[in-house]
C-alpha positions in Angstrom: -52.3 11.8 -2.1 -54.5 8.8 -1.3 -56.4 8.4 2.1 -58.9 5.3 3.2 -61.8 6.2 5.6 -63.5 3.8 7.2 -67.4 4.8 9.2 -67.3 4.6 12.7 -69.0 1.6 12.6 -66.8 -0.5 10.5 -69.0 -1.2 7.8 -67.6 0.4 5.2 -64.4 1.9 3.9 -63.7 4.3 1.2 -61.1 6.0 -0.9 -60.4 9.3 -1.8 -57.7 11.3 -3.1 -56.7 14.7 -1.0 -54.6 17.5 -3.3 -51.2 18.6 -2.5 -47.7 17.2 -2.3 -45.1 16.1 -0.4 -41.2 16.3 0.3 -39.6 13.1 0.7 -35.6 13.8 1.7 -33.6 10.4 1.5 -31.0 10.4 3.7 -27.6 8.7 2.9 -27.1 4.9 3.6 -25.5 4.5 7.4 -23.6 1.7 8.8 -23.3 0.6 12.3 -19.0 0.8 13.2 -19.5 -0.6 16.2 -17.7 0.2 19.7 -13.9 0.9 18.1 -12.3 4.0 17.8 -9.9 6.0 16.8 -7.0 6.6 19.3 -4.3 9.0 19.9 -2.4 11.0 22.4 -2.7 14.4 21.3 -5.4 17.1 21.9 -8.8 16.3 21.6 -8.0 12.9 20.2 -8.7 9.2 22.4 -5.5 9.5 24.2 -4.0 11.0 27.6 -5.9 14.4 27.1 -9.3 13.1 26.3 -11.1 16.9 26.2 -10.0 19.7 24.3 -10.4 23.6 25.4 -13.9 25.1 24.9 -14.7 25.0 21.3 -15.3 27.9 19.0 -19.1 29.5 19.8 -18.7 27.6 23.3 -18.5 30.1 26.1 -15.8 29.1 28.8 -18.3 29.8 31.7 -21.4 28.5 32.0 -24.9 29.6 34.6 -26.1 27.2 37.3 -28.2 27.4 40.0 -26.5 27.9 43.6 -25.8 24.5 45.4 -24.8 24.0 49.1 -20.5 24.4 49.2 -20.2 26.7 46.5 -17.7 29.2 46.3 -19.7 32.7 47.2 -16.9 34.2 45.4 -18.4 32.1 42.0 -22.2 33.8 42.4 -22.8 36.1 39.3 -24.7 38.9 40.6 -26.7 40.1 37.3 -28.1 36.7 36.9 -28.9 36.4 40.8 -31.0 39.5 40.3 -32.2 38.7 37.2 -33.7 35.1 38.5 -34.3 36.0 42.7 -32.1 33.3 43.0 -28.1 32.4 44.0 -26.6 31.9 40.5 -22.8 30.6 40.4 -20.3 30.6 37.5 -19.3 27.5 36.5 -15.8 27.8 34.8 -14.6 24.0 34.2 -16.6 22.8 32.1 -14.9 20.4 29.9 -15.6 21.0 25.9 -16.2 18.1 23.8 -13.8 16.5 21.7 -13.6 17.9 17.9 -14.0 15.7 14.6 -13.8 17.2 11.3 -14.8 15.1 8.0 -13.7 16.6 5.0 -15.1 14.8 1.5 -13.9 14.9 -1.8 -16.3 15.9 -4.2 -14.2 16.3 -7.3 -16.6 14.5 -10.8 -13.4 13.9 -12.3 -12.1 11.7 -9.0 -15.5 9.9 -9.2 -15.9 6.7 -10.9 -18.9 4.1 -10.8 -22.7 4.6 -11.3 -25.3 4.2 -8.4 -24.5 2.1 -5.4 -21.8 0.9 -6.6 -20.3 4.1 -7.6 -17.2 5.8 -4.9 -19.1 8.8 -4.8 -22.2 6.9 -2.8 -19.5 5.1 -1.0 -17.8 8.8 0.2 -21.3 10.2 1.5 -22.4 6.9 3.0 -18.8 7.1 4.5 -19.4 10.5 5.3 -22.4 9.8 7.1 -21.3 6.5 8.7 -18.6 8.2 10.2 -20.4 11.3 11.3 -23.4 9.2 13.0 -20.5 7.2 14.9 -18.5 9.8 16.2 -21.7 11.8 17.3 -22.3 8.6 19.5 -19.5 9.0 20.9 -19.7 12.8 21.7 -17.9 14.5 19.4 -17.8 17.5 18.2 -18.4 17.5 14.6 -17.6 19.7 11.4 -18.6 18.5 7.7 -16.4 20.0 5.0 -18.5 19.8 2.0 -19.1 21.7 -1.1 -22.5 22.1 0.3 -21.7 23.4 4.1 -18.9 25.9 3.0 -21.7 27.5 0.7 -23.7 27.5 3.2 -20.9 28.9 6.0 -22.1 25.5 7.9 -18.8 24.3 7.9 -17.2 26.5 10.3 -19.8 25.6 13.1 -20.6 22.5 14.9 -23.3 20.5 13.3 -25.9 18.1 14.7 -26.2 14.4 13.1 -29.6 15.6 11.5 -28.5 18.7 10.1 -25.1 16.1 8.4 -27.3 13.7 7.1 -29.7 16.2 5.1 -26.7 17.7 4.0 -24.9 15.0 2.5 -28.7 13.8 1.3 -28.2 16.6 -1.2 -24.3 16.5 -1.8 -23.4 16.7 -5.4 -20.6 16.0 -7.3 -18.3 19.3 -8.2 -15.2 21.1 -9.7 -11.3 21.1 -8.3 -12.2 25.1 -7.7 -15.0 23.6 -4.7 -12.6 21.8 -3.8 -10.2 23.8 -3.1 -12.6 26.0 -1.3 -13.1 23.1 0.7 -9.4 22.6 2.2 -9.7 26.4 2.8 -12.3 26.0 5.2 -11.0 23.1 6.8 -7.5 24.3 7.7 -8.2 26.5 10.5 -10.4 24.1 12.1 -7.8 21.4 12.3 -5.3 23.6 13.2 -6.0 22.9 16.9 -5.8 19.7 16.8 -8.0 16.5 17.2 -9.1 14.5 15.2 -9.6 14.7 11.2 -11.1 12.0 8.9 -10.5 12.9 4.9 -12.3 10.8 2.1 -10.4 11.4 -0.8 -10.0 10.5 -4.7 -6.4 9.3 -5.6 -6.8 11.8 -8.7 -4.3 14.3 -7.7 -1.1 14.1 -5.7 -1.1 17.7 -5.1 -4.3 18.3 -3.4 -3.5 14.8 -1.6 -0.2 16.6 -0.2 -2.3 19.3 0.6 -4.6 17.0 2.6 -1.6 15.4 4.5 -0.9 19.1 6.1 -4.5 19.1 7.6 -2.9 17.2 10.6 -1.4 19.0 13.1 1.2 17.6 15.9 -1.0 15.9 18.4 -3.9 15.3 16.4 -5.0 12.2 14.7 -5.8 11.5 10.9 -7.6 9.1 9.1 -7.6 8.5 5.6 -9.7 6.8 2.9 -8.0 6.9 0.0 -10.3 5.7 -3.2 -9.0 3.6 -6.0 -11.0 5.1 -8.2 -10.2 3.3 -11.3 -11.1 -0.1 -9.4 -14.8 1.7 -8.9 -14.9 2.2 -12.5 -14.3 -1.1 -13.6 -16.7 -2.5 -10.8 -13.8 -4.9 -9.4 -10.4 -4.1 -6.9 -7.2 -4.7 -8.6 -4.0 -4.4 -6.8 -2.3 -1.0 -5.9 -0.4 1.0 -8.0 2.9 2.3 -7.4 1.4 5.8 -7.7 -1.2 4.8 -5.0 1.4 3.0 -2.6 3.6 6.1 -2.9 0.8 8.0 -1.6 0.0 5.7 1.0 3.6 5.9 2.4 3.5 9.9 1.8 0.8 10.2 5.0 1.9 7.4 6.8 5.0 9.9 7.5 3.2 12.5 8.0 1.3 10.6 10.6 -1.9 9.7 9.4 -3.4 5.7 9.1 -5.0 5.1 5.7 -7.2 2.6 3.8 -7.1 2.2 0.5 -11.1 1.8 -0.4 -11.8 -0.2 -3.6 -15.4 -1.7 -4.9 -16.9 -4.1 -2.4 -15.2 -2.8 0.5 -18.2 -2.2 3.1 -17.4 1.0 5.2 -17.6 -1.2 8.4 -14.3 -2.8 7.2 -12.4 0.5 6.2 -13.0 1.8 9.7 -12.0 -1.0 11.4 -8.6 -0.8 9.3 -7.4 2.5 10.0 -8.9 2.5 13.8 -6.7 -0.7 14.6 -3.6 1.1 13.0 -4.6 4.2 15.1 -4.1 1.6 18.0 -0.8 0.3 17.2 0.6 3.7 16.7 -0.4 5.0 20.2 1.0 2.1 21.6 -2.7 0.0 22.3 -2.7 -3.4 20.8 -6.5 -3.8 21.2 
């Protein structure tokens, strides 16, 4: 590792090297979304019930210190004496809304080298989407190959802990992915709000995807022409990919079909407005 000195004096300078190495993670590529987002009118989505019960791991009650009004009937006695002070229960705390991103990771649904290939476009997605909706408050899951390894998956996860995580996301097999919709299905079942960046390489494990939403939740899908990556240019739809299209627009979900050049920025934009028209919100 090279280091220049300099004498206290500023006389001189020289160079040395020191021994050892050092780690350099690159995180994924983020884009700003700006203030939209996605609305709905179900449970823990941007609609009439804008907070959903307390999450899993999130206690229903909560510690605080006395203040003057309180309830005497809310002071928690084994803290009080714990502390020397008047210690209260505090019961209504509201839980944060819940966002789960699930990401294809399929090679074969993968097309494109580099920068330009969809599978940088899914975990710059991925992590676009994930810095965005921390801003907002969410509470986020990543369904990876990577976090159900790791059992990540099933618990909230900071926007540091995403980012390193899809900084080392690799491409894999159907059998991760199907390991993948396994994790994610109970933690949509409740509702809110789930975001699903997907191949078009199988219309099974799409249908599959569709049933992620539940009634009063909202979904979002990026749907990835992946033969329009591997030729570097968008052509238009096919019939296969249209079908598809209509197949979660009845099962409630807004969708974007994502081809090369499409910047993330405009893909969100596109399902977020839908999201708008179908709760009613022409903004």
């Amino acid at each position: 590792m090279p280091w220049r000195g300099r004498d206290p004096f500023g006389l001189g300078t020289g160079d040395t090297e020191l021994p050892g190495t050092t780690d350099i993670l690159i995180l994924p590529r983020v884009e700003v979304l700006g203030g939209r987002r996605p609305r709905g009118s179900g449970l823990g989505a941007e609609g009439a019930i804008p907070y959903m019960v307390a999450l899993h791991g999130e206690d229903d009650a909560s510690i605080r210190t006395y203040r003057d009004g309180d309830d005497l009937r809310r002071i928690h006695w084994p803290t009080t004496a714990h502390r020397s002070e008047l210690m209260v229960r505090q019961e209504d705390r509201p839980a944060r809304r819940r966002a789960v991103i699930v990401m294809d990771s399929r090679a074969r649904g993968h097309q494109g080298l580099g920068a330009l290939g969809s599978f940088e476009w899914t975990v710059s997605a991925a992590a676009s989407m994930a810095a965005h909706l921390t801003r907002h408050s969410y509470a986020l899951h990543l369904v990876t190959n990577e976090t159900t390894v790791s059992s990540e998956a099933a618990q909230t996860i900071a926007i540091d802990d995403a980012l390193a995580s899809l900084a080392m996301a690799q491409v894999g097999t159907d059998d991760e992915l199907e390991e993948v919709l396994r994790w994610a299905h109970p933690l949509t079942s409740v509702g809110g709000l789930v975001i699903a960046i997907m191949t078009d390489r199988d219309e099974a494990v799409l249908q599959g995807i569709a049933a992620l939403r539940h009634a009063g939740g909202t979904g979002l899908l990026f749907l990835l022409d992946s033969t329009s990556f591997g030729r570097g240019r968008r052509g238009p739809p096919t019939d296969q990919m249209l079908e598809l299209v209509a197949l979660f627009g009845v099962a409630g979900w807004s969708t974007c079909i994502v081809g090369p050049g499409e910047t993330i920025t405009e893909a969100w934009d596109t399902v977020s407005a839908q999201t708008a028209l179908m709760a009613g919100d022409g903004r």
